[in-house]
N, C-alpha and C positions, 0 to 999 in steps of 0.2 A: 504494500500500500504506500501508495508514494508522498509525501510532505507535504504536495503543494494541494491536496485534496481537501483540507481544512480539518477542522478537531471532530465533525461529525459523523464526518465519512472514517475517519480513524475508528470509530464506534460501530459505525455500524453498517458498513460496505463487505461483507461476505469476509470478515476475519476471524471470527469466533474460531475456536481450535479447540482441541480434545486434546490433552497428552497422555499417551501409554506410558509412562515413565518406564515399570519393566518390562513393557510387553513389545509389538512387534511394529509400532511406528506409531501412524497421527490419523487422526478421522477430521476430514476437513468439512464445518458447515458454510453451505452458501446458503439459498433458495431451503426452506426445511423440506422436503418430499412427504406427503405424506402429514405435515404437522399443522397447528389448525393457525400459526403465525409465520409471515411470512418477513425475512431479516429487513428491518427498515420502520414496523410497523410499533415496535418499541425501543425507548434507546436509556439509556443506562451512562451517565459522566461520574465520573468519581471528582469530587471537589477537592481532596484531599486528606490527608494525616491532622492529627491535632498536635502534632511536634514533629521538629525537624530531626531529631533523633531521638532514640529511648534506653535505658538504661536495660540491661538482661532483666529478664524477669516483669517489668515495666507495662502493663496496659494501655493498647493504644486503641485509637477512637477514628474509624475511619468512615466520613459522612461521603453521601454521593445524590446525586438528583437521580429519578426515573419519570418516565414520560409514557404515555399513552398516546400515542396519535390515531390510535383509529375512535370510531364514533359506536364501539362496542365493549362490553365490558371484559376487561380479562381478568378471570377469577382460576386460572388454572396455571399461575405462574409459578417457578419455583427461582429464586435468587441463591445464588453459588457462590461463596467466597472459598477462595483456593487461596493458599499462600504458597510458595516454590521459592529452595534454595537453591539457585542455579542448573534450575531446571529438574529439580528433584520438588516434589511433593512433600510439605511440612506441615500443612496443614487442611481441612477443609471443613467446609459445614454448610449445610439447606435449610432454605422456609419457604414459607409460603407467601403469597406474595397476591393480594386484590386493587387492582386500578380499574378505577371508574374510567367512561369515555373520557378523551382527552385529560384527563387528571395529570397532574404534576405531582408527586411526593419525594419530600425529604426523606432521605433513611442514613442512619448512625449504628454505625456496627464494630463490637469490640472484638480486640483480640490480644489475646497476652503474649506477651514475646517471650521467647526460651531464653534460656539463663545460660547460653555461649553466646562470646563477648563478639563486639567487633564483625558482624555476620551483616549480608545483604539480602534481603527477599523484595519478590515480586509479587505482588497482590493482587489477585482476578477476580473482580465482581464479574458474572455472569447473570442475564435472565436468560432460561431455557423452559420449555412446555416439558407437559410429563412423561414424554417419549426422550425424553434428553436432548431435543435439537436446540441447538442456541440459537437465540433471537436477536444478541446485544451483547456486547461485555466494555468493560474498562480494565486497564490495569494502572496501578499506584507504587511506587517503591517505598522502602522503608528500609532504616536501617537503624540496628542495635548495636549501639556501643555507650561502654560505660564512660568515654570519654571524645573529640572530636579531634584531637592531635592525630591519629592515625588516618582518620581520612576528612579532611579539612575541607569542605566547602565553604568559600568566602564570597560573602556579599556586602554589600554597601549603604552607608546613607551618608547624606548630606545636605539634609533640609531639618531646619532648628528652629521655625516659626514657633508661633504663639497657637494657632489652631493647626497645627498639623494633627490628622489623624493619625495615631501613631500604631491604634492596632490594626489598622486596615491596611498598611505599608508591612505592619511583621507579619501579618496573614496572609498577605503576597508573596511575600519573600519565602517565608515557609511552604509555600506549594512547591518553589525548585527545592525544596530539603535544605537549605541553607543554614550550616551548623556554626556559622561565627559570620558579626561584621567589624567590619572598617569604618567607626565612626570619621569620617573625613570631615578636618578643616571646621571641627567643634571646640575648639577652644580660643580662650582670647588672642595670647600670644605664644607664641612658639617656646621662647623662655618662660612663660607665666601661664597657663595651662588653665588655671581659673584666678580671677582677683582674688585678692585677700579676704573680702568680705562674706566671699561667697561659702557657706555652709551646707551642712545636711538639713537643718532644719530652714532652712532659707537660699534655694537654690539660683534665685534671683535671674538676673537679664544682665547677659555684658554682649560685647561687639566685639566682630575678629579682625583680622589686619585690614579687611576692606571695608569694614563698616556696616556688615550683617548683624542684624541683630539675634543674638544666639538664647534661647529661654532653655534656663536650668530646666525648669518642670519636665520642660517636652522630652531633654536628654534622658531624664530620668525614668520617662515614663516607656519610651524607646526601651530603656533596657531594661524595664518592670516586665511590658510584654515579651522580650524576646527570650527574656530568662524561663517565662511562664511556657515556654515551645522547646526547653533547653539548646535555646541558641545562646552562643559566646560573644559578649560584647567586648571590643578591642579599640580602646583610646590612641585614636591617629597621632602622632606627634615624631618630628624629626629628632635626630637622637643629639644633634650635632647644635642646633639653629638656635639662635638668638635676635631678635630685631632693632632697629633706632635706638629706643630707652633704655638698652640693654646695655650698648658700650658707650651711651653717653649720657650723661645728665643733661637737666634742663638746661644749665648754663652751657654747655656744648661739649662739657670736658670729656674726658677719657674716664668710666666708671673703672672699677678691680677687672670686669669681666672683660674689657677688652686686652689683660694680659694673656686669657687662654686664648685669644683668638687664632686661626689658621693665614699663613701668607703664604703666596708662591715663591717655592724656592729661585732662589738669581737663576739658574740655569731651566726652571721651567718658562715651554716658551708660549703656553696656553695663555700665561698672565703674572702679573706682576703686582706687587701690593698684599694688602687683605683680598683675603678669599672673601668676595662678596656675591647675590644674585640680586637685579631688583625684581619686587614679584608684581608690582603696581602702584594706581594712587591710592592712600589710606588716608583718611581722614584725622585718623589718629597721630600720624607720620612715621607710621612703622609698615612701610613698602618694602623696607631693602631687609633684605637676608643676610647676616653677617655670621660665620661657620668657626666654629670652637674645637679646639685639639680635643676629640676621644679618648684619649690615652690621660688628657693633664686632671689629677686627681681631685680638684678644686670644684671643675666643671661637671666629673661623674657625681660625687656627692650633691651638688647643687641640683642637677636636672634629676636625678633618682628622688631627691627629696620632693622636688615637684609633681614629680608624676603621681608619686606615692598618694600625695593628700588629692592628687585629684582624683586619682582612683577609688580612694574612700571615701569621699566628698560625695559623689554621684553613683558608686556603687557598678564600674566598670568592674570586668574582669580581666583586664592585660592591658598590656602595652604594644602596640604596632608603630615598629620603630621605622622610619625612615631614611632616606639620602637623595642627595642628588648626583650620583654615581662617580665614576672615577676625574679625578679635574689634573692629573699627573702627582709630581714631585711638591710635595709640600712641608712648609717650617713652621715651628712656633712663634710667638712675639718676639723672644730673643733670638730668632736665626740658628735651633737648636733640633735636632729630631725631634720626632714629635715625641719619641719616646723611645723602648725597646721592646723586641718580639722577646718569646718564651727563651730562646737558648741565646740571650745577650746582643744577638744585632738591631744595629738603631733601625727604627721605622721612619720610612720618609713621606708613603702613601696612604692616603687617609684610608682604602680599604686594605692596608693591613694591621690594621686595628680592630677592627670590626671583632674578630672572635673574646682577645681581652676584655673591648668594652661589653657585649651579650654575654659573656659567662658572669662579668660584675654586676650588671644590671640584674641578670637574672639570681644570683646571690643574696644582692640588696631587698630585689621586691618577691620573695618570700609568696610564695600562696599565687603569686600573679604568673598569669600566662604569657610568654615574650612571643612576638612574632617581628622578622625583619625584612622589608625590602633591600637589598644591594642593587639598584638599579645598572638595567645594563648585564646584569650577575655578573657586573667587576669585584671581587670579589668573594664569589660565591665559595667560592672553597675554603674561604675562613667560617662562611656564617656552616655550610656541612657538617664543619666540624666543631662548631659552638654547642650550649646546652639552650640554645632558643628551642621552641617548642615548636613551632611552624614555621617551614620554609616558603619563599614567597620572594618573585622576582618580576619588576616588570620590565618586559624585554623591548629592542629598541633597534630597529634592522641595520644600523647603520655602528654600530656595535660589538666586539669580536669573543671570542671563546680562547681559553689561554693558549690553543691551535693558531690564533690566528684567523680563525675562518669567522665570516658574518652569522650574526644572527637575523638570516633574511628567509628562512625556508622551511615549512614545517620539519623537515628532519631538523635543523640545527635547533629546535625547541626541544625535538624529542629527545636529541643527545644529550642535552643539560639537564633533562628531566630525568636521565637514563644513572645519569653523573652522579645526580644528585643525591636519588635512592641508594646507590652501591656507599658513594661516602658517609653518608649519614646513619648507615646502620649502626656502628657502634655508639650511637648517640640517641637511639628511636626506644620507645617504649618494647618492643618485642623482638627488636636485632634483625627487623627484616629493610629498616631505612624509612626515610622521611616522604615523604609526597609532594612534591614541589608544586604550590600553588604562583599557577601561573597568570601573570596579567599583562595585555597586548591589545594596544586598541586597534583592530581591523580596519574602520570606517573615517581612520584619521580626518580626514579631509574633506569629510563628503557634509554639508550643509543644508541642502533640503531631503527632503523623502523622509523613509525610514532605510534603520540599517540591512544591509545586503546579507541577506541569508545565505548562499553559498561558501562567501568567507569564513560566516561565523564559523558555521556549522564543520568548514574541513580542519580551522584551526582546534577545534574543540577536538574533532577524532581523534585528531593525532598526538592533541597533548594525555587527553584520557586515556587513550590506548595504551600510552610508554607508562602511566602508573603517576601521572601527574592530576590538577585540578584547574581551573579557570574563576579568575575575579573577574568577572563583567557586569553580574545581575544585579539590582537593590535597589536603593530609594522607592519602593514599592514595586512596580513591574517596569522598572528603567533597566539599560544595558549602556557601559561605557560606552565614548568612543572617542574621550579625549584625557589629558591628563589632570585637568583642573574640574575635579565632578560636577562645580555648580553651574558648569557650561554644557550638562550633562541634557542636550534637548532634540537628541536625532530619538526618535521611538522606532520600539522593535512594533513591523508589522503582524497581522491576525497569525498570517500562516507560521513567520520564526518563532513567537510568543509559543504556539502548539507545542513548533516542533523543541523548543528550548526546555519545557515541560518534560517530553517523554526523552530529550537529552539526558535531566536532573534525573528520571525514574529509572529511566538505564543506568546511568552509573552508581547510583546507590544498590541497586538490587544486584548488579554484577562487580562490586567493589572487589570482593574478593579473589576474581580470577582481574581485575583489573591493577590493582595496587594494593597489593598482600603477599608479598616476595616474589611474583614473580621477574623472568631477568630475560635479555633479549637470546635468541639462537642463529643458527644460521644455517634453520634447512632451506631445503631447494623448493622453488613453486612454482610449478606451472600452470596458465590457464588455456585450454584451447583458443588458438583465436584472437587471441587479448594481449597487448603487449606488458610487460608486468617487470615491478624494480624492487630491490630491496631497502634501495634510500631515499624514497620519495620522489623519483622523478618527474617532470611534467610529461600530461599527456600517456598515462602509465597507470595500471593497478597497483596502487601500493602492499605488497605483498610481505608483512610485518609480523615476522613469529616472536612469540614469546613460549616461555614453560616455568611450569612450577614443580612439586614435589608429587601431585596427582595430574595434571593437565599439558599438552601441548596446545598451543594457542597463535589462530594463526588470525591476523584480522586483513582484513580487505578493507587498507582508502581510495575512495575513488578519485583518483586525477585524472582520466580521461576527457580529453576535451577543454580541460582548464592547465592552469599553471600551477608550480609551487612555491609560489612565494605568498608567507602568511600575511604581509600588510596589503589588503585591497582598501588603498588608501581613499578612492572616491566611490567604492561601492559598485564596480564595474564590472568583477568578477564574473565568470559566467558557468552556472551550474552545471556538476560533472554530468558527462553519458552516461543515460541510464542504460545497465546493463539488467539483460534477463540468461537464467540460464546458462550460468556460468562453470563449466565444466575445470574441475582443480587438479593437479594431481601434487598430491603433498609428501614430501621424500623423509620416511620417518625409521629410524631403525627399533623405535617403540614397538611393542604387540600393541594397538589400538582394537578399543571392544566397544566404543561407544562413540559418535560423531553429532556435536549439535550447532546451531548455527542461531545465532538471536543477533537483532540490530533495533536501534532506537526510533527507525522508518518503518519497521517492519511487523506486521502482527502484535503491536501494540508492548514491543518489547518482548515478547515470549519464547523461550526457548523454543526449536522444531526440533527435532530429531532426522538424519539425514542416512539414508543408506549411503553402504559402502563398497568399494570392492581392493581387494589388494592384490599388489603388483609387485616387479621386480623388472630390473632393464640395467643397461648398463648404467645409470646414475645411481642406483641402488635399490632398495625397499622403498615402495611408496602405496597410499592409499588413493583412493579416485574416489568421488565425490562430485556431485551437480550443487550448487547456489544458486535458489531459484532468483534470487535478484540481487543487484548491488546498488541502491542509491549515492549514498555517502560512504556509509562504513558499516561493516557488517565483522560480526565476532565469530567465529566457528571453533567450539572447544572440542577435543578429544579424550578421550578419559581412556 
């Protein structure tokens, strides 16, 4: 079923499926034969979960609309919830089910989640008559875990008014499963996080560097709700920045702070001086960005203390720390390193600081969760190997890898993502590595319309697939596409909104085979007919194995017909070739006993089960296998 068909036909266009979990394949309904409803005449949306994650054991509450369209009563329905861990059967249960003509009802249905941590399932509401044929289904993902560091979905706000709705923004956001945001650009100033005045019992109204006006209440209420859906609230603030007031007094002087300040070294030839940015006009006169040594101890006590009271002040849960990526060679006030790394040499570059300062911070703030951008991911391999808690990088095509090669292509996302996982095991909750949440705005440039669904969607595959995550979605049902959020006004259109939906449900309910140890391989694959790469080429099946300790994992992106490069900066991209009928042959020296295939385009998320046949030729052992379609990106696991 293809994306561009809208959310209804997703429901209710001849998808419904059976699955034989052990038995000898799939029964597919279209038309019921024989049944007294015919598919179309009732339809079944799942609205969502009542949290974006739940703890084992945890009961959750999942509401859904159903609809009557005909002009007759149907009193013979039976409603189906299934739950499936990767394509396995966990759970199920039946009722019965009376709609009046045309009637609309609400329904709310529980179910309590097992007590193993860290798991993804896929949720199937069904209506079927009492012959078994399906009429309708939805499906919903879910996932259990007792904490959101192992698979980190990140989302966003940036709107602090005085009426903002705030539960109706986290009830949005909660439909992609969204388990932590990025409060952006919520505090007054970069050194002063909240005025002095401001308490818990008096959460008051201040202004940020441009002169928004930002309501305590609203912040506070923001993360009363998101807490209530066990989402992670994460206080934006650069870890480095100071503004105007900061290294000067009113009389114009030089305050203490501007001794930690950052200058470029004589031989950098980026710039000279104080390391400064200007970010705009401020009414207050705090435009200009002025950058403080990491390392100088004065500075870490000082902004740790800040953060601290604003965290308790308003009742955040962490800190999302900031930069503005690599600027070269840089000195103290006195023309000094900025300091020294672990085994005695001096530091000259501001990201080789970065792991000292995240292991202090994270020491200092005790109970708080750290997350750090390294823009650019200059630096990235200090923050891998820090004890920050979420990794998180936003990339920038014109930007290199310590190879040397750009960051302009979905594989060179995937490799950082690849990178990232292997280095940060010895530092992850379960030694299988961190998940690199990744943020990339696609639609840089583009100014009218909405954002271009092809881009999103291929950068999305390919970061998912390598075991990473994506920042784009929040401020209620917005999607980036520039770096300063409250310029944040290109809208995702009907049909990406959908498909961004059963995105979010696909990668929660296939978490597990997606970013839960597994590492890349280098079998062989061929597709009849189809030209096909192992590194994302343009114009090419991207043909991207993974394995784990039960599974080979082979995914299919589609670049067919498009390019590879992740920035579709004005939205011009143009959607890959749909492919049907895709005959594989996958070169496995595995015993392979079982072959499935789920996509987030496809049957509504749900595992198929695929016959097989096995071979041998001179490239070696291999399996055969048909894909009935490829839109975007299609998973095919092997067990």
């Amino acid at each position: 079923m293809e994306i561009k068909a809208g959310r209804k036909k997703w429901k209710i266009a001849g998808i419904c499926i059976v699955l034989i979990i052990l038995g000898a394949g799939v029964s597919l309904y279209g038309n019921s034969r024989g049944g007294k409803y015919e598919v179309g005449q009732l339809e079944i949306i799942i609205d969502g979960t009542d949290k974006a994650r739940y703890a084992p054991g945890e009961e959750a509450v999942i509401t859904a609309s159903v609809r009557n369209l005909t002009q007759k009563k149907a009193d013979d329905i039976l409603l189906e919830m299934d739950v499936y861990h990767l394509g396995e059967a966990a759970y199920s249960q039946k009722q019965s089910l009376v709609l009046e003509p045309e009637e609309d009802k609400e329904l709310s249905l529980n179910w309590q989640a097992p007590d193993k941590d860290y798991q993804g399932y896929l949720i199937c509401l069904k209506l079927t008559d009492r012959k078994g044929n399906c009429i309708a289904q939805d499906t919903v993902g879910m996932d259990v875990s007792s904490d959101w560091v192992k698979f980190p979905r990140y989302g966003y706000l940036c709107d602090y008014e005085e009426e903002e709705n705030t539960e109706e923004k986290i009830a949005q956001m909660n439909r992609y499963h969204l388990n932590a945001i990025e409060y952006y650009d919520w505090h007054a100033l970069h050194h002063e996080p909240i005025p002095e005045e401001i308490t818990r019992q008096s959460p008051g109204v201040w202004e940020d560097w441009s002169g928004r006006e930002i309501y305590g209440e609203t912040v506070r209420d923001y993360i009363q709700n998101a807490q209530d859906r066990n989402m992670v609230n994460m206080a934006y603030n650069m870890i480095y920045a100071g503004t105007d007031t900061f290294v000067k007094d009113s009389d114009g002087n030089p305050t203490p702070a501007s001794d930690w300040q950052l200058y470029f070294a004589p031989d950098n030839e980026r710039g000279e001086g104080m390391f400064t940015f200007q970010m705009g006009s401020s009414p207050s006169g705090n435009g200009n960005l002025f950058f403080m040594n990491p390392l100088n101890p004065e500075w870490q006590n000082y902004i740790f203390s800040q953060e601290k009271h604003a965290l308790e002040v308003l009742g955040f849960d962490g800190w999302h720390g900031d930069t503005v990526g690599d600027w070269g060679k840089m000195v103290d006030a006195f023309g000094n390193p900025l300091g020294t790394s672990e085994d005695g040499q001096p530091v000259y570059e501001v990201k080789d600081t970065y792991r000292q300062f995240l292991n202090a911070a994270k020491e200092t703030l005790k109970g708080y969760y750290l997350s750090f951008n390294p823009v650019g991911a200059q630096g990235i391999e200090q923050v891998n190997t820090s004890n920050a808690d979420v990794l998180y990088t936003e990339f920038w095509p014109w930007d290199q890898d310590r190879e040397g090669m750009l960051y302009d292509t979905y594989s060179s996302l995937v490799t950082e993502v690849e990178r990232t996982m292997e280095e940060s095991k010895p530092y992850s909750v379960d030694g299988k590595g961190k998940s690199l949440v990744v943020k990339a705005y696609i639609n840089y440039y583009k100014t009218t319309g909405t954002m271009n669904a092809p881009g999103v969607l291929l950068c999305d595959a390919a970061v998912y697939a390598a075991g990473g995550s994506r920042l784009e979605l929040g401020n209620g049902n917005h999607m980036l596409h520039v770096e300063y959020y409250p310029d944040d006004d290109i809208p995702m259109g009907d049909e990406l909104q959908e498909a961004m939906v059963k995105m979010a449900d696909f990668a929660v309910a296939y978490e597990n085979l997606l970013r839960d140890g597994q590492y890349t391989t280098g079998n062989k694959v061929e597709i009849a007919d189809y030209p096909t790469s192992k590194d994302g080429q343009s114009d090419t099946v991207w043909t991207y194995t993974r394995a784990d300790g039960e599974h080979e994992i082979l995914h299919l992106i589609n670049l067919l017909g498009t390019d590879n490069e992740w920035r579709d900066e004005r939205g011009k991209k143009e959607a890959p070739t749909y492919a049907e009928g895709l005959n594989v042959k996958y070169y496995t020296e595995k015993e392979i006993t079982q072959v499935y295939m789920a996509s987030f385009s496809f049957e509504s998320g749900m595992s198929r089960e695929l016959t097989f046949e096995q071979g041998e030729d001179s490239n070696g052992k291999y399996i055969e296998f048909t894909v009935p379609v490829l839109e975007y990106w299609d998973m095919v696991y092997m067990k």
